[in-house]
N, C-alpha and C positions, 0 to 999 in steps of 0.2 A: 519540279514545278515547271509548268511550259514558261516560252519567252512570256507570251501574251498573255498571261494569269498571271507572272510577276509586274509586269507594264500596269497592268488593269487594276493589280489589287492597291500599288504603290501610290499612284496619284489620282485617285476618283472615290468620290464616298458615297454612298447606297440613298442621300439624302438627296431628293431632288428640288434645286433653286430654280426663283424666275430668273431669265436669260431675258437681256434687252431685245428687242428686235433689232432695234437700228444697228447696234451690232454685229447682230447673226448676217442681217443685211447688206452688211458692208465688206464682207467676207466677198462675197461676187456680185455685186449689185443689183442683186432680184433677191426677195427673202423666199420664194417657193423655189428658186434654183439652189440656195443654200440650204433647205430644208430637204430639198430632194437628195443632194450629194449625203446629208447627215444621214436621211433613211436608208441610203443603199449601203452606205460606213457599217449603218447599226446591223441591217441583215448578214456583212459579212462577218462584223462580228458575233453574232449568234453561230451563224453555222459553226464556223472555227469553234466556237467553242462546246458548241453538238457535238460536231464529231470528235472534240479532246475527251469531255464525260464520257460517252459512248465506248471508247478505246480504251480507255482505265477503268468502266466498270467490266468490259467486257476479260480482263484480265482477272477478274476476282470470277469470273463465271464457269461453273460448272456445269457440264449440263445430265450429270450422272445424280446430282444433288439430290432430298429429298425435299421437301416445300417446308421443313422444318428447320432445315442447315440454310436456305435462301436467305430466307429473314432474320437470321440472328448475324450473318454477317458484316460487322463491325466495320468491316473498311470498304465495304462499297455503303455503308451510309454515311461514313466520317468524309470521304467523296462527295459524294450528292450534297449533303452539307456544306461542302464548301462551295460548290459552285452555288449554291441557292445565298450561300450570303455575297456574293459575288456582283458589284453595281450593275442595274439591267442596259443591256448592249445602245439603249437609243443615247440613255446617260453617257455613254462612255466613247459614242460616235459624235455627241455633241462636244464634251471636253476636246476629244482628237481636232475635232473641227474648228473651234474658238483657241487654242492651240497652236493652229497651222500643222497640226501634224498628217493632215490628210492632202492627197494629192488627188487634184481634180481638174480638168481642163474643159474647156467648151468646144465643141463640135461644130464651127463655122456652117458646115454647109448644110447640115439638119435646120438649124435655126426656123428658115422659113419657108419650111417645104410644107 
């Protein structure tokens, strides 16, 4: 099991709560600057974790197979299975983020160009 599927599965649950604003707010004081670092958290944790399923099914793949041996293949769907119960990535970029486990800086000189 990767780092980040142990990390992910240990402390987040598939249940998703209302989050205060002032909160999430307080994190960098703009709640659309704090939502935006959360959205770009949750894309990269999707991909990371695209490409982790993609690389372990592609290990069960044959491609000599018949369309009969594809679908009966047990451990690329006990795979897929896991990642679909797996918290969805915005869940899991928002706990990083109320957390402090994400690191994010502001860009001085974009600001007001």
């Amino acid at each position: 099991m990767s780092r980040l599927r142990r990390q992910l599965s240990a402390s987040t649950t598939n249940v998703v709560e209302t989050k205060n604003l002032s909160d999430i707010k307080a994190k960098t004081g703009n709640l659309y600057e704090s939502i935006a670092i959360i959205a770009k958290r949750a894309n990269q944790i999707n991909i990371t974790l695209k490409e982790e399923l993609h690389n372990k099914l592609e290990e069960f793949a044959s491609h000599t197979d018949s369309l009969e041996e594809i679908h009966e293949n047990k451990e690329q769907i006990e795979i897929s299975r896991a990642y679909e119960r797996m918290p969805n990535p915005a869940l899991l970029a928002t706990a990083e983020f109320m957390d402090d486990k994400v690191y994010h800086r502001r860009n001085e000189d974009n600001l007001f160009s």
